[in-house]
Structure formats: C-alpha cells, structure tokens
N, C-alpha and C positions, 0 to 999 in steps of 0.2 A: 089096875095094871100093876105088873111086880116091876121092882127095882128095875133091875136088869133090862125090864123091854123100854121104861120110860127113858132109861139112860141111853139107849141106843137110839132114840129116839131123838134124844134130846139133842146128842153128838150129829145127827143128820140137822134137826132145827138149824144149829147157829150158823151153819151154813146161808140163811136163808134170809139171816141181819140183813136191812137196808141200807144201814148206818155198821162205818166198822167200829169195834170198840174201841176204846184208847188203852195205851202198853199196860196200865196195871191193872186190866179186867183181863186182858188176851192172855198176860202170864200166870193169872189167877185160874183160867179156863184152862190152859195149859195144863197146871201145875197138880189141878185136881183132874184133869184128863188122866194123866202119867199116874198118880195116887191109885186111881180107879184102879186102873188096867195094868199093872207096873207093881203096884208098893213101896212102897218105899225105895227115894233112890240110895242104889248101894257103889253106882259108878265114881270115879273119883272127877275132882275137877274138868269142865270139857275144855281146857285151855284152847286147843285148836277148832273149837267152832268161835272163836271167841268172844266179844261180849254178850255178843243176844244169849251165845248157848251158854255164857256164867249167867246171864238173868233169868234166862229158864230152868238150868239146874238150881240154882238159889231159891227160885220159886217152888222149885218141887220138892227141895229139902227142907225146908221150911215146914212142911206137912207131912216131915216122919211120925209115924205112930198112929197115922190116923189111918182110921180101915177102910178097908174099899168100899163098906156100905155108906158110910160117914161123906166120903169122898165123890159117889155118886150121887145124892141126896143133893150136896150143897151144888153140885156141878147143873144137874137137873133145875134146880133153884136159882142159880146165877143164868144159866139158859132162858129159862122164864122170865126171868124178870129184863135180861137185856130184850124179850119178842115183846114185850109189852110196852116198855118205854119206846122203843122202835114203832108200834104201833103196827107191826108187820102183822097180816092177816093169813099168811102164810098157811094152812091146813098143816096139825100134825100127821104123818106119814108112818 
C-alpha cells in the first residue's frame, strides 16, 4: 500500500481508539496531522484560540522542516502503535 492511502487510512483508524490518548500523543498526532497535510506552520501566533491552540501550534512548529513523507510515515506509525496498545481489533478500512 502507498504512503498516501496508508495515511488516509490511518487518519480514519484513530478514530476507532477504545482508549483516548493522553495530551502529548494527541498534540503529537495533531502536529504530524498538520505537517502531512499543511507543511510547515507559517501562521503566526493563534493567541485567540488560546492555550490548547498555542500547544497545537507549538506542536506543529516544532516539525518545521520535516516533509510530508517523513510526517506521514511517523503519523501512520504513532497510529499503529496507539491500535495495538489499545488492543482495538478494529478492521482497517
């Protein structure tokens, strides 16, 4: 399967967590979500969403420079590995 369809795939999976993750996998999942799909962030500060959206944007800038392959790889890989820990039998779709 190419990149591309695993990572869409993988974006439907975590959906399907039993268990939700805790704040620094979700900004993690997040951060390489936006990376993927996005690139790098070039917004400035989201002062008005305030803290969750500075720990979001923080999280996403944090992974300037890294490429959208890079960025789907490791997101498909944190996906995995939270269905497996979960023990979720979940069918990929």
């Amino acid at each position: 399967m190419n990149l591309s369809k695993r990572f869409e795939r993988s974006s439907r999976r975590v959906w399907r967590l039993k268990e939700k993750p805790d704040d620094s996998t979700l900004l993690n999942l997040y951060a390489l979500y936006k990376q993927a799909t996005e690139g790098d962030a070039k917004s400035p500060h989201p002062i008005p969403d305030g803290m969750v959206g500075m720990a979001k944007w923080r999280a996403w800038r944090r992974l300037r420079g890294t490429s959208d392959e890079e960025a789907m790889e490791r997101y498909c890989e944190l996906v995995d590995s939270l269905m497996n820990r979960s023990g979720s039998s979940a069918s990929p779709s």
